[in-house]
N, CA and C atoms of all chains as a GROMACS GRO file, in nm:
protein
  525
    1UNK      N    1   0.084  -0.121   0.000
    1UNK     CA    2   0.000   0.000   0.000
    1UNK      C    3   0.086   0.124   0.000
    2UNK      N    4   0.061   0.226  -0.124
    2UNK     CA    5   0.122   0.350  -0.101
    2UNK      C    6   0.122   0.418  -0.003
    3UNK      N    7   0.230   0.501   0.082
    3UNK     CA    8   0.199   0.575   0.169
    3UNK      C    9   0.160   0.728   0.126
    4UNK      N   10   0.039   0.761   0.189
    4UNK     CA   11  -0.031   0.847   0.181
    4UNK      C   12   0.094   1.016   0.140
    5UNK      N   13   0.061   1.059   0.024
    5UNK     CA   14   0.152   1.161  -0.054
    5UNK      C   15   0.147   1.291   0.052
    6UNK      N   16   0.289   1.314   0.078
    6UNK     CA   17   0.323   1.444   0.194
    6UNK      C   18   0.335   1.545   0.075
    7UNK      N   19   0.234   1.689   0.080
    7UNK     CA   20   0.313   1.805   0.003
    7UNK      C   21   0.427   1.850   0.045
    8UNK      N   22   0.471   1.895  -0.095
    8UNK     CA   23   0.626   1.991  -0.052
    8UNK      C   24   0.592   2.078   0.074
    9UNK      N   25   0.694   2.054   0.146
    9UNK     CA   26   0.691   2.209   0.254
    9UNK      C   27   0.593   2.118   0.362
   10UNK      N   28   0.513   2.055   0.374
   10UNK     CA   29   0.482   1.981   0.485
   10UNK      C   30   0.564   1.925   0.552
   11UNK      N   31   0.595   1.914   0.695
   11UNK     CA   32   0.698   1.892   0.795
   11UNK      C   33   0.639   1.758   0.849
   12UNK      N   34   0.728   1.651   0.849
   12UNK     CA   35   0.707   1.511   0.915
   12UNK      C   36   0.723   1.503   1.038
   13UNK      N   37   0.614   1.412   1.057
   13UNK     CA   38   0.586   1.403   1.242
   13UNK      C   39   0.686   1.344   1.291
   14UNK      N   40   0.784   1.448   1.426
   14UNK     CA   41   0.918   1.398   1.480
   14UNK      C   42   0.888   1.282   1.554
   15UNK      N   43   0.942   1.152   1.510
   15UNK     CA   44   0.948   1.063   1.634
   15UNK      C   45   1.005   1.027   1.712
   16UNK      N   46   1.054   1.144   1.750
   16UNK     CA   47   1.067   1.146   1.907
   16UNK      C   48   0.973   1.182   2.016
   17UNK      N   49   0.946   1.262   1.944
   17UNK     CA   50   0.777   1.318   1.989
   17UNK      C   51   0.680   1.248   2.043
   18UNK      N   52   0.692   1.194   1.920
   18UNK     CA   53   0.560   1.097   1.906
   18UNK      C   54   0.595   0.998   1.968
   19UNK      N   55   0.698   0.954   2.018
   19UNK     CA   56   0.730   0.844   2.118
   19UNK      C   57   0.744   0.883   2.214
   20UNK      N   58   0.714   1.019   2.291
   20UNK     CA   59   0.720   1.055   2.386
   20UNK      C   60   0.839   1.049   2.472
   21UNK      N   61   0.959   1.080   2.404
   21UNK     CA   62   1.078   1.112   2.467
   21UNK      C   63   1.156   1.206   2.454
   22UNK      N   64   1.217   1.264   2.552
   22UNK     CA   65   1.282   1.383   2.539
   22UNK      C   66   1.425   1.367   2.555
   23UNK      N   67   1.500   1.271   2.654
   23UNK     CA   68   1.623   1.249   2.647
   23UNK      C   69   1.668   1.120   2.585
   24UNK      N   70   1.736   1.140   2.530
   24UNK     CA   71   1.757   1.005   2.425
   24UNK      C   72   1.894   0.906   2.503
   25UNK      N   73   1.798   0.790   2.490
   25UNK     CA   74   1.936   0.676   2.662
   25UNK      C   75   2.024   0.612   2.537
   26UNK      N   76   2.145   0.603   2.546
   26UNK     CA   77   2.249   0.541   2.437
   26UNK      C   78   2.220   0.396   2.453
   27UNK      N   79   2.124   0.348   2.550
   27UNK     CA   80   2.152   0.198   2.593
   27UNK      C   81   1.983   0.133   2.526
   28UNK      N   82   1.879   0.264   2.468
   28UNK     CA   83   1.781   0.175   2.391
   28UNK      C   84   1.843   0.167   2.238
   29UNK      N   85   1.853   0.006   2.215
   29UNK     CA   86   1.942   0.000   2.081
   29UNK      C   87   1.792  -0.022   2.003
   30UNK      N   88   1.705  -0.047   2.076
   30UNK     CA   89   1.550  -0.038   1.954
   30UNK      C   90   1.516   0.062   1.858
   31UNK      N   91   1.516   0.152   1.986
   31UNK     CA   92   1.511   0.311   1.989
   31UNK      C   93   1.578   0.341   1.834
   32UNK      N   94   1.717   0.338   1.891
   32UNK     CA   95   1.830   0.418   1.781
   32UNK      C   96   1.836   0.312   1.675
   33UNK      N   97   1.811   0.206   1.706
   33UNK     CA   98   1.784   0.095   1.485
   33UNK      C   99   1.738   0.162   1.434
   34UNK      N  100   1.623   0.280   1.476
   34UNK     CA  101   1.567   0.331   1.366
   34UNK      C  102   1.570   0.475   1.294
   35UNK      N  103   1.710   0.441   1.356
   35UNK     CA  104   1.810   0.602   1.304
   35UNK      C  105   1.904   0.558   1.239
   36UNK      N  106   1.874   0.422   1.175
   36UNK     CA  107   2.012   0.351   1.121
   36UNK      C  108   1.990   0.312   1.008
   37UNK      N  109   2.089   0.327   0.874
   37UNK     CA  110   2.012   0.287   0.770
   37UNK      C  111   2.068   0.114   0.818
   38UNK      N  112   2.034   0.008   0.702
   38UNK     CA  113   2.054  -0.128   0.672
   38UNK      C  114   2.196  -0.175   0.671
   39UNK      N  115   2.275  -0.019   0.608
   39UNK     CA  116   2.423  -0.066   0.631
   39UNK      C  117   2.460   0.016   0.735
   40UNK      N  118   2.385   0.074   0.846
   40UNK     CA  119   2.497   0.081   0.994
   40UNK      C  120   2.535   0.236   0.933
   41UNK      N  121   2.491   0.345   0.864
   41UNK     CA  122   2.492   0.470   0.847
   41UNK      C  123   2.371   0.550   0.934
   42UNK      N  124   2.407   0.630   0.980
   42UNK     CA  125   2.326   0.700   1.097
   42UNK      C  126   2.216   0.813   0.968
   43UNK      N  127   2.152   0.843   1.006
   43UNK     CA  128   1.983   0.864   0.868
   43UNK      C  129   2.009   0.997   0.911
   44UNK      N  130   1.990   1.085   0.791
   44UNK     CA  131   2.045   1.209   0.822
   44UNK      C  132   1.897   1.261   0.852
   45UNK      N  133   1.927   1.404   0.924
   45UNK     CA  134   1.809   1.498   0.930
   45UNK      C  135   1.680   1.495   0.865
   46UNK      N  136   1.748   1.488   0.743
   46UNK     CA  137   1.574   1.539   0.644
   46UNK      C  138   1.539   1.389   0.602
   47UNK      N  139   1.571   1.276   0.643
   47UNK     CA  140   1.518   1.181   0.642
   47UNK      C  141   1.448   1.163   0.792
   48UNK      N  142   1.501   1.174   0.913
   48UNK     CA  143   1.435   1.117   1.037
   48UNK      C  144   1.370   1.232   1.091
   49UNK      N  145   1.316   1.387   1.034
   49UNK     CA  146   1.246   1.489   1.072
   49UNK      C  147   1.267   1.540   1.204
   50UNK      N  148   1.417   1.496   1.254
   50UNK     CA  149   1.435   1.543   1.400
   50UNK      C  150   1.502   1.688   1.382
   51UNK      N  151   1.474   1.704   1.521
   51UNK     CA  152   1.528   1.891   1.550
   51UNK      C  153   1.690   1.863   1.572
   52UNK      N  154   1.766   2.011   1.485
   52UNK     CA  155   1.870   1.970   1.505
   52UNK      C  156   1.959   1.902   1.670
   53UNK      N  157   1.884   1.961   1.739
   53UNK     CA  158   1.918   1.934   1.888
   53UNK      C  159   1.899   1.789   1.919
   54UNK      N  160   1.823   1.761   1.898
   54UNK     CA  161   1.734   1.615   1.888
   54UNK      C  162   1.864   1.481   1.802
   55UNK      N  163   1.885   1.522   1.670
   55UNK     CA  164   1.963   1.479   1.593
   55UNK      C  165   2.102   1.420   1.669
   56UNK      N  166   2.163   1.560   1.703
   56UNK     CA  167   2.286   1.532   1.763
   56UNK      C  168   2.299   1.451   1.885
   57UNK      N  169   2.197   1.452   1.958
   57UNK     CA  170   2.212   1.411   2.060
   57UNK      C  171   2.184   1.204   2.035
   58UNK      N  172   2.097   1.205   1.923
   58UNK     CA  173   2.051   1.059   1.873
   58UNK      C  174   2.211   1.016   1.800
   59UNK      N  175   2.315   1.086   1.747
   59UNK     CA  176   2.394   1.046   1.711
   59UNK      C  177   2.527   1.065   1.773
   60UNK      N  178   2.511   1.116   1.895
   60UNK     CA  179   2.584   1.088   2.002
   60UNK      C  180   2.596   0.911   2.054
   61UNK      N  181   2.438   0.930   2.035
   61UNK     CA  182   2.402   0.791   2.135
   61UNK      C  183   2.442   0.624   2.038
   62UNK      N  184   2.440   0.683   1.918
   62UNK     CA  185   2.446   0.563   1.851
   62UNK      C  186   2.591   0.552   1.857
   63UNK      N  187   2.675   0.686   1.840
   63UNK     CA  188   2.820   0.629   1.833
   63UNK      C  189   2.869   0.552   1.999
   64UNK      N  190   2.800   0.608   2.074
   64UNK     CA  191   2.820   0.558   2.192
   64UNK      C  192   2.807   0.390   2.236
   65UNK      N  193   2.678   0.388   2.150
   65UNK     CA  194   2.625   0.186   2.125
   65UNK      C  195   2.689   0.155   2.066
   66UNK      N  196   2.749   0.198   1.999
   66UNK     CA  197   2.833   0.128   1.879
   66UNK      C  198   2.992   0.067   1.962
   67UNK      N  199   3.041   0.168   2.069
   67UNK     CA  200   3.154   0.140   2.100
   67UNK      C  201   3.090   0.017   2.183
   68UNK      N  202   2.950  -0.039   2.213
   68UNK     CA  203   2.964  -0.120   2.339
   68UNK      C  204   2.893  -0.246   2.225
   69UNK      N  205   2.902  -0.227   2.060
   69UNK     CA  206   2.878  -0.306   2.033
   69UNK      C  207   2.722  -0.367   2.031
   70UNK      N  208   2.642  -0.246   2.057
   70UNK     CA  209   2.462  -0.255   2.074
   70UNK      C  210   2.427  -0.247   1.930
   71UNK      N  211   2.524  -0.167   1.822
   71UNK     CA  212   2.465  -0.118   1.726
   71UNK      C  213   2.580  -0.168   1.607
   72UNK      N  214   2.541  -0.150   1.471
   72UNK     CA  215   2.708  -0.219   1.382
   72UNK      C  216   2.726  -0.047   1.375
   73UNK      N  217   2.876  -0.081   1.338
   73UNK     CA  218   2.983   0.019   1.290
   73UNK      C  219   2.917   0.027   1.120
   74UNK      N  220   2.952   0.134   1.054
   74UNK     CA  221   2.862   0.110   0.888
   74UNK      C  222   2.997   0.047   0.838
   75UNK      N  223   2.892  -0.035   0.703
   75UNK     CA  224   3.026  -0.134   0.637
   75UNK      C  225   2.903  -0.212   0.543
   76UNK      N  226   2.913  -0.288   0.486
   76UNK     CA  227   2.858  -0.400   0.355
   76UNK      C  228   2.724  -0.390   0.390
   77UNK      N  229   2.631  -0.396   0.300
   77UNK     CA  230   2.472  -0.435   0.372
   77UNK      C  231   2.462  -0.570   0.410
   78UNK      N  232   2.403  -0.564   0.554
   78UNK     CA  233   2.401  -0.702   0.595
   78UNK      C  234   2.309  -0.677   0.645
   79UNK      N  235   2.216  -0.826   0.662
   79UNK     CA  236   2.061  -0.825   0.720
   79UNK      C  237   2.108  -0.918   0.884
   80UNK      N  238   3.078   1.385   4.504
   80UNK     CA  239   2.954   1.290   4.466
   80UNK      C  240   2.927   1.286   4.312
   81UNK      N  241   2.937   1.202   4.267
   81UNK     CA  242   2.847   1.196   4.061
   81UNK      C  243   2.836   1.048   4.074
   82UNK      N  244   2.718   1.105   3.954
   82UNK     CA  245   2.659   0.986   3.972
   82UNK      C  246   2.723   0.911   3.782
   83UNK      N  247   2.783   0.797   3.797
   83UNK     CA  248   2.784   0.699   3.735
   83UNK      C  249   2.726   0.593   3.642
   84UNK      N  250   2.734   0.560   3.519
   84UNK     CA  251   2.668   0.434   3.494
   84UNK      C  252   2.822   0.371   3.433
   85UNK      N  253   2.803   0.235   3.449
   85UNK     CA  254   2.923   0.175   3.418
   85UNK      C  255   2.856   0.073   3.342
   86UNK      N  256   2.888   0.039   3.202
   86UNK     CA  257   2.858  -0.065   3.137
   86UNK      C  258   2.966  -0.163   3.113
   87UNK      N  259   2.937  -0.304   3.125
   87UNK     CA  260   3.057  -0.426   3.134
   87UNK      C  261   2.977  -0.540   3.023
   88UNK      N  262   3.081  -0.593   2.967
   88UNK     CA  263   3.072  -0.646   2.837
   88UNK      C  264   3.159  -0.767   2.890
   89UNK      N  265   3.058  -0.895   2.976
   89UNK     CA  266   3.161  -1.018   3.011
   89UNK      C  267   3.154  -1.142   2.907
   90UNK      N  268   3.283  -1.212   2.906
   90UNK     CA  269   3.278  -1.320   2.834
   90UNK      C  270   3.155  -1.431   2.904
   91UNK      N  271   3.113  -1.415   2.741
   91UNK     CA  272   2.965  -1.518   2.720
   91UNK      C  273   2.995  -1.680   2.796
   92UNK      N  274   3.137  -1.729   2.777
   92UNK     CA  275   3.114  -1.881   2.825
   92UNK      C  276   3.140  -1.842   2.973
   93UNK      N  277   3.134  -1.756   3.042
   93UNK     CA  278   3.097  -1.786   3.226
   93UNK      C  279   2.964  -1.798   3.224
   94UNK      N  280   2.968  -1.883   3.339
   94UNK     CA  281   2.819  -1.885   3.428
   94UNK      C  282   2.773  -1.793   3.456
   95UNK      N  283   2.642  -1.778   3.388
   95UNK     CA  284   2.524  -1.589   3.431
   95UNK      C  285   2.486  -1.615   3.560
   96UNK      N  286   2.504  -1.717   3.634
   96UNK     CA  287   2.481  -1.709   3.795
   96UNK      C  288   2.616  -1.637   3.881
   97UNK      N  289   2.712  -1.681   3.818
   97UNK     CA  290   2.803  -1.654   3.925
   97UNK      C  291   2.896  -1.529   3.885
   98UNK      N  292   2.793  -1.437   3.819
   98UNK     CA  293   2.838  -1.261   3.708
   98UNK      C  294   2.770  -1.156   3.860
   99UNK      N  295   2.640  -1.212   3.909
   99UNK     CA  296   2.624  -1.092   4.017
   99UNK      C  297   2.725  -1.115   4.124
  100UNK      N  298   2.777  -1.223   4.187
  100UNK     CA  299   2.829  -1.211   4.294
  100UNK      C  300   2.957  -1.170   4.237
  101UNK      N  301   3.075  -1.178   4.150
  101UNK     CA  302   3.172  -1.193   4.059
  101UNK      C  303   3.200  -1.008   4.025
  102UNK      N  304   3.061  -0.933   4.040
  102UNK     CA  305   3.056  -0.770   4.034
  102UNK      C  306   3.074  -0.744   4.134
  103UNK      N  307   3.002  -0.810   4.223
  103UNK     CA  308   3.030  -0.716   4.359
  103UNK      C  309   3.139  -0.719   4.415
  104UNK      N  310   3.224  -0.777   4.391
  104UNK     CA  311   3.351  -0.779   4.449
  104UNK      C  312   3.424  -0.658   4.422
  105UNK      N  313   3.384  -0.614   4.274
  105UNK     CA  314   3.461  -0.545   4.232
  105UNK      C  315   3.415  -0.368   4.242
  106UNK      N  316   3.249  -0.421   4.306
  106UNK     CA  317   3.216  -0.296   4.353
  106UNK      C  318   3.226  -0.240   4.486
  107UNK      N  319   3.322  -0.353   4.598
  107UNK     CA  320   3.366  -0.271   4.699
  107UNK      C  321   3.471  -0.212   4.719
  108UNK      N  322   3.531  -0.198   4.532
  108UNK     CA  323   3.600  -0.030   4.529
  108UNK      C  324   3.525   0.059   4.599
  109UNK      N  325   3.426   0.074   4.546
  109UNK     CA  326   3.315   0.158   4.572
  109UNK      C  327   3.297   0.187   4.709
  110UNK      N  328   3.247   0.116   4.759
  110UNK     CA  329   3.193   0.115   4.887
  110UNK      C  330   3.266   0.178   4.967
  111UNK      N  331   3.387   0.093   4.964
  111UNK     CA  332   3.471   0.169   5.088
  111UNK      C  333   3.548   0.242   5.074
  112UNK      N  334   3.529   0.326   4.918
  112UNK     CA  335   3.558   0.443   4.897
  112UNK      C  336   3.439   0.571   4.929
  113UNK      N  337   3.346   0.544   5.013
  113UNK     CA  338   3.253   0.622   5.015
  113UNK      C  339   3.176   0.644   4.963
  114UNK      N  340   3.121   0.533   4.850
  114UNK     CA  341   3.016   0.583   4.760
  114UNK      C  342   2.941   0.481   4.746
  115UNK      N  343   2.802   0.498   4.685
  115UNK     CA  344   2.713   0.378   4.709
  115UNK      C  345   2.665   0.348   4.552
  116UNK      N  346   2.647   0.194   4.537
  116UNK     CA  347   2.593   0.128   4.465
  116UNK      C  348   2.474   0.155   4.443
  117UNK      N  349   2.372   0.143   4.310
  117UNK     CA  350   2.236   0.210   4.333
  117UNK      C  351   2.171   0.108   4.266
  118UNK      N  352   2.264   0.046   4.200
  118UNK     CA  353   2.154  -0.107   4.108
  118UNK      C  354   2.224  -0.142   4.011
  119UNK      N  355   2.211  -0.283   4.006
  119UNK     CA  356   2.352  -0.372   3.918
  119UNK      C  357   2.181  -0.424   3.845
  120UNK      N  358   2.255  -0.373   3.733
  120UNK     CA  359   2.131  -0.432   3.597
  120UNK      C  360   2.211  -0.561   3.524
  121UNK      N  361   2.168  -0.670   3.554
  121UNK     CA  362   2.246  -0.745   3.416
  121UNK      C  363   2.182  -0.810   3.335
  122UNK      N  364   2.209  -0.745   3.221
  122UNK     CA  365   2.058  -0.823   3.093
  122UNK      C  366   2.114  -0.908   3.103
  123UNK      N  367   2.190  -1.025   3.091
  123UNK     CA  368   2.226  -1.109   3.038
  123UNK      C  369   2.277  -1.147   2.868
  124UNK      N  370   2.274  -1.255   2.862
  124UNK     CA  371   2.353  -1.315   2.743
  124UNK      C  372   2.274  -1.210   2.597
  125UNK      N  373   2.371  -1.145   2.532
  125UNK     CA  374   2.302  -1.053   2.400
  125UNK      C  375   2.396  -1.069   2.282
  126UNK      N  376   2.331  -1.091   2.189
  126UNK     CA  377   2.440  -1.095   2.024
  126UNK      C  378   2.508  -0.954   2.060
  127UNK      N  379   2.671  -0.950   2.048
  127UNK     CA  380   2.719  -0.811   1.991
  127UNK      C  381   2.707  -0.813   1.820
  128UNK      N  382   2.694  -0.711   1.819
  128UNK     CA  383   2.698  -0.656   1.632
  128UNK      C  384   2.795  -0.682   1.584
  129UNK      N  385   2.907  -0.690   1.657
  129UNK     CA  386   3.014  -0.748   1.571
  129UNK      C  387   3.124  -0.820   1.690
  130UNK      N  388   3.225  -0.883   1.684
  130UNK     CA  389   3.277  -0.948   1.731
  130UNK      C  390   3.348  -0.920   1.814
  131UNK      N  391   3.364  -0.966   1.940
  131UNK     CA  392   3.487  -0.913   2.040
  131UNK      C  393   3.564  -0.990   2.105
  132UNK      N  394   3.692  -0.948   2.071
  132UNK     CA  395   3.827  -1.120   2.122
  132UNK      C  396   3.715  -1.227   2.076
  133UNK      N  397   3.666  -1.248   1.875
  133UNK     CA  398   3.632  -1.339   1.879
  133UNK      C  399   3.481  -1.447   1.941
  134UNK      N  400   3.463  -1.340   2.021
  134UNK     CA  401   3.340  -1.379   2.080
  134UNK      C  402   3.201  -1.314   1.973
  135UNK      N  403   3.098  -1.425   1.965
  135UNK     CA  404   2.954  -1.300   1.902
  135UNK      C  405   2.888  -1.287   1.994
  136UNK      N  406   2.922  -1.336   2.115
  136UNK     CA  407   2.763  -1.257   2.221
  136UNK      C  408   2.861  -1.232   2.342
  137UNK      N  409   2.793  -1.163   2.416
  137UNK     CA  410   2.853  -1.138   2.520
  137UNK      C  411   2.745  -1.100   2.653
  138UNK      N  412   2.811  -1.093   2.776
  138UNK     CA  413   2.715  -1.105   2.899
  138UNK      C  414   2.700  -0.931   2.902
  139UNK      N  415   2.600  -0.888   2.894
  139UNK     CA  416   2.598  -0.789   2.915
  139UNK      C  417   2.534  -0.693   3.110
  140UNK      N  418   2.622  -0.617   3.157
  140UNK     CA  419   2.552  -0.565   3.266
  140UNK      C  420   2.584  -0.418   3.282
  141UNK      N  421   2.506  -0.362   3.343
  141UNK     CA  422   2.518  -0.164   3.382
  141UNK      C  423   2.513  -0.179   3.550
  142UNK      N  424   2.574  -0.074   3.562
  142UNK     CA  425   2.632  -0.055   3.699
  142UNK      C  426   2.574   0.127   3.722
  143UNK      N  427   2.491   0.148   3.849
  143UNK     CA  428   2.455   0.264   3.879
  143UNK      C  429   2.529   0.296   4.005
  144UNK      N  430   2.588   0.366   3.983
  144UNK     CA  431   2.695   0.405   4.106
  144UNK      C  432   2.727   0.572   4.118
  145UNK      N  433   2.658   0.608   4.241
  145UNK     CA  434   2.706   0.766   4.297
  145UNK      C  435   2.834   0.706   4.392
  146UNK      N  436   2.920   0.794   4.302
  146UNK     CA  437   3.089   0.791   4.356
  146UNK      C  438   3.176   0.876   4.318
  147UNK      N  439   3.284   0.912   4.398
  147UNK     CA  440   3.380   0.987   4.368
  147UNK      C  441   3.447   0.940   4.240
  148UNK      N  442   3.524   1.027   4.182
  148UNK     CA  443   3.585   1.004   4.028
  148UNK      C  444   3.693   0.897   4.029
  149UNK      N  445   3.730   0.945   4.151
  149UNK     CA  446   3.867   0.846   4.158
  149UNK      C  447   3.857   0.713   4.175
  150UNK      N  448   3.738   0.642   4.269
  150UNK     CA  449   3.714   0.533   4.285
  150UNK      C  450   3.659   0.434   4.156
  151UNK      N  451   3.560   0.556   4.068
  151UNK     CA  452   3.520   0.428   3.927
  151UNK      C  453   3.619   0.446   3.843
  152UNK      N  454   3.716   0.512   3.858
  152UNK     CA  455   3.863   0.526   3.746
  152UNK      C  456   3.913   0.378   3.788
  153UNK      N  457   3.912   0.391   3.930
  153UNK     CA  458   3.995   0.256   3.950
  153UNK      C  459   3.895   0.143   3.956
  154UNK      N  460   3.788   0.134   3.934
  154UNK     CA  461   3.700   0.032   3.927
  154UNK      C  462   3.776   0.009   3.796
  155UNK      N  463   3.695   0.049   3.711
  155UNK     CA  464   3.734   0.059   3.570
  155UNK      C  465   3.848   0.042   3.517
  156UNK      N  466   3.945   0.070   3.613
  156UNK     CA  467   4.131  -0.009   3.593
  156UNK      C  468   4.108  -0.175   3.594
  157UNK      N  469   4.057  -0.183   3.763
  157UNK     CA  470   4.051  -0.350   3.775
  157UNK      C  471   3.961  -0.431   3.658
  158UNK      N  472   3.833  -0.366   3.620
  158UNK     CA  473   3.751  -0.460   3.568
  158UNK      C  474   3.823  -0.509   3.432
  159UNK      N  475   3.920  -0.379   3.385
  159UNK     CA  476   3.976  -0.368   3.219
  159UNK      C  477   4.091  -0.491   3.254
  160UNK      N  478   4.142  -0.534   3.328
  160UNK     CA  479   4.267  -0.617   3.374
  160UNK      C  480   4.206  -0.714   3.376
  161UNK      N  481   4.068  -0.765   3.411
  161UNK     CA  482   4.010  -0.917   3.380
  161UNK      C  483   3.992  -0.904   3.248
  162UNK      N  484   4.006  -1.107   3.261
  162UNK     CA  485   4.043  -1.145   3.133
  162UNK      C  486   3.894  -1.160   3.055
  163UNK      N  487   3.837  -1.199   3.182
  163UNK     CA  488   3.675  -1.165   3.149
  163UNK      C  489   3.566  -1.053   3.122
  164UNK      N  490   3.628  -0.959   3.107
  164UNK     CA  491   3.578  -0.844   3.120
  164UNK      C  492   3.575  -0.818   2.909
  165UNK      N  493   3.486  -0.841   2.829
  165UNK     CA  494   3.547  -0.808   2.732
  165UNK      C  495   3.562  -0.607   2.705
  166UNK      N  496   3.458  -0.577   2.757
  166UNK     CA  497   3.462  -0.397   2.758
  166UNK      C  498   3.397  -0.348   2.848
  167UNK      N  499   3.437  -0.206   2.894
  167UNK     CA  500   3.416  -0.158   2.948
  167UNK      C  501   3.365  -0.041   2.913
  168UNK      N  502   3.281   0.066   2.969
  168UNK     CA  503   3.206   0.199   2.954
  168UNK      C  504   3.166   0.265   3.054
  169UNK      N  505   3.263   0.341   3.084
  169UNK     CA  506   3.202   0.450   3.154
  169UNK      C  507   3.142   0.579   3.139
  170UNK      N  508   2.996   0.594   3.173
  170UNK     CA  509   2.954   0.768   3.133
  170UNK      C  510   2.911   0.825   3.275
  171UNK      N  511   2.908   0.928   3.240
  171UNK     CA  512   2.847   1.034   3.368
  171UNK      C  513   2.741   1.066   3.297
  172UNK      N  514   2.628   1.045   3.386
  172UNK     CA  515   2.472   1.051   3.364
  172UNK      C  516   2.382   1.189   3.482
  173UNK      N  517   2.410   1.255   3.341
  173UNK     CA  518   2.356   1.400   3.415
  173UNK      C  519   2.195   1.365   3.512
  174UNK      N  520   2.215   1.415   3.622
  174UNK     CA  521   2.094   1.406   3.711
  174UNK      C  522   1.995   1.498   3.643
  175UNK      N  523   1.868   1.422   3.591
  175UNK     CA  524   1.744   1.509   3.487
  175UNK      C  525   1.657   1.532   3.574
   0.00000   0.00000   0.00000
């Protein structure tokens, strides 16, 4: 099923928001998968509709999982 | 006083029974350095994303500890010197 067509200039619903969180924990690796593309690249801004504040702080956290091994380092697509 | 989280990354072939008592030993750095333990989380056995000394999973546990700096420096000396210890993490977790 198509997803329903966003006009130009319409702003996507932040989910962070919408998940009702404000500080982002480096230790939910659920959370941050979905700031991750397939190959382990962190999803930039105008793909994940977060505030820049928001952003940095989500890619703080992933490099942070990453050193403990919660999250992959980017490299080959692997499922 | 700060408050602490300490994350430990133990080798998967020990016994997950004998990982809580096996911490605390190493948390009466702590103690009788004046600072208190606040809750030993240990998920247990988790795939790492990628490999460590060879290992794919590892024991995973977090450590909540209000303590002086000097005492989880040296936690964090001893735990890095076991052979079991595959990693270590320490952050300071701003009081929200």
């Amino acid at each position: 099923m198509p997803k329903p067509e966003r006009r130009p200039g319409k702003k996507k619903p932040n989910p962070l928001i919408t998940a009702g969180i404000d500080t982002v924990d480096w230790k939910d690796a659920v959370l941050l998968r979905k700031f991750i593309s397939d190959r382990g690249k962190i999803r930039a801004r105008r793909v994940t509709g977060l505030t820049p504040q928001q952003q940095k702080q989500v890619a703080v956290a992933i490099k942070n999982a990453r050193e403990m091994a919660l999250l992959p380092y980017p490299g080959p697509a692997r499922s | 006083m700060r408050h602490y989280e300490v994350m430990v990354i133990l080798d998967p072939t020990l016994d997950e029974r004998t990982v809580a008592p096996s911490l605390d030993t190493f948390l009466n750095v702590i103690r009788t350095s004046g600072g208190n333990v606040e809750k030993v989380d240990i998920w247990g056995k988790r795939r790492l994303s990628f490999e460590i000394k060879k290992h794919a999973e590892g024991i995973y546990a977090v450590l909540d500890i209000n303590s002086e700096p000097d005492a989880v420096k040296e936690l964090d000396r001893q735990l890095s010197l076991q052979e079991s210890v595959l990693r270590t993490k320490v952050m300071r977790r701003e009081t929200a």
